[in-house]
N, C-alpha and C positions, 0 to 999 in steps of 0.2 A: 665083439666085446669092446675095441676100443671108441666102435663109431661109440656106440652108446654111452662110454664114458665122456667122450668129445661133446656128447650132444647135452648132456647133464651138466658138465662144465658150461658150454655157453648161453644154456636156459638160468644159469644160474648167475650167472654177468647181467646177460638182459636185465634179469630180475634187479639184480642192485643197480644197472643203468635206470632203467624204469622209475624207481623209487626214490634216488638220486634229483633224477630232473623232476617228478612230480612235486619233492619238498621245494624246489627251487621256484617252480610255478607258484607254489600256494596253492594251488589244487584244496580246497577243504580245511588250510592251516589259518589259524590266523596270522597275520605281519602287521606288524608297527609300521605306522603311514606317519608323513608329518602332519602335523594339525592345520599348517598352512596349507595343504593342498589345496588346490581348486577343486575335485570333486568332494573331497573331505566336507569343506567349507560348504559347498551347495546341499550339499544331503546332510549338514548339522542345520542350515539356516532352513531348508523344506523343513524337515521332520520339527523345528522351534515352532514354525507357523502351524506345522498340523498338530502342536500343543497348547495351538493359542498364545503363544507368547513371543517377545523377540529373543533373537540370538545373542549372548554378550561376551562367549569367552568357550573356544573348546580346549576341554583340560585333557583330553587323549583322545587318539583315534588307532583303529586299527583295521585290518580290511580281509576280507576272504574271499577265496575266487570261489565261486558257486557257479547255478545260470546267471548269470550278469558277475556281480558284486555285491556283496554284503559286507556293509560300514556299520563297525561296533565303536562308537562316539560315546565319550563322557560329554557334557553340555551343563553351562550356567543359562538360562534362561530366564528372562524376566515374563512376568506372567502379565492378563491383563486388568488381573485385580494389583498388579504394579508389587508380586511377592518376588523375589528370588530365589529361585529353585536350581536345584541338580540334579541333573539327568542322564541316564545312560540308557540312547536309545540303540536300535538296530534296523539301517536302513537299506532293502534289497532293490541295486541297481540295475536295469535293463535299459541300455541307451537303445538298442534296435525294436524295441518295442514303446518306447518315448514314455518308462515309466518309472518311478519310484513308491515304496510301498513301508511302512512305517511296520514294520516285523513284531515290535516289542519297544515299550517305555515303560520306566519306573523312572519316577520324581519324588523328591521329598526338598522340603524349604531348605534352604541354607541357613543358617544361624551368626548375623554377619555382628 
């Protein structure tokens, strides 16, 4: 009887060890990235050009471990009819497969 109490106790450590380091990875969580990052910045300025437009200003970023990385970017973008928009795209990263993949955009003008 006690092995099995013993063994319920340390399944039940694991468990909060487990769950512990997963939040810590970001495993599936989103976390707050700087907006200067260097992958930040390459997958805001990709994802501007595969909206047609250039990059002018990232107003947040945030990131999720998945397969690769998934960058949740707020974005100002200048369009090439020369409008100013904001954007908040989702860009899923896989450096081992040399890809990035434009997940989701929504745009609407900014009213400067």
């Amino acid at each position: 009887m006690l092995y099995f109490r013993l063994l319920a106790i340390f399944s039940l450590l694991c468990g909060l060890l487990t769950n512990s380091v997963a939040r810590r990875l970001g495993g599936g969580y989103l976390e707050p990235i700087d907006t200067d990052d260097p992958e930040v910045v390459s997958a805001a300025t990709w994802a501007a050009n595969k909206l047609k437009g250039t990059l002018v200003k990232i107003t947040s970023a945030n990131e999720q471990i998945v397969a690769g990385w998934m960058y949740h970017i707020s974005i100002h973008i200048k369009s090439e009819q020369k409008k100013d928009m904001q954007c908040r795209v989702k860009v899923w990263v896989r450096h081992w497969l040399n890809r990035m993949q434009l997940v989701s955009a929504a745009c609407r003008p900014t009213h400067a």
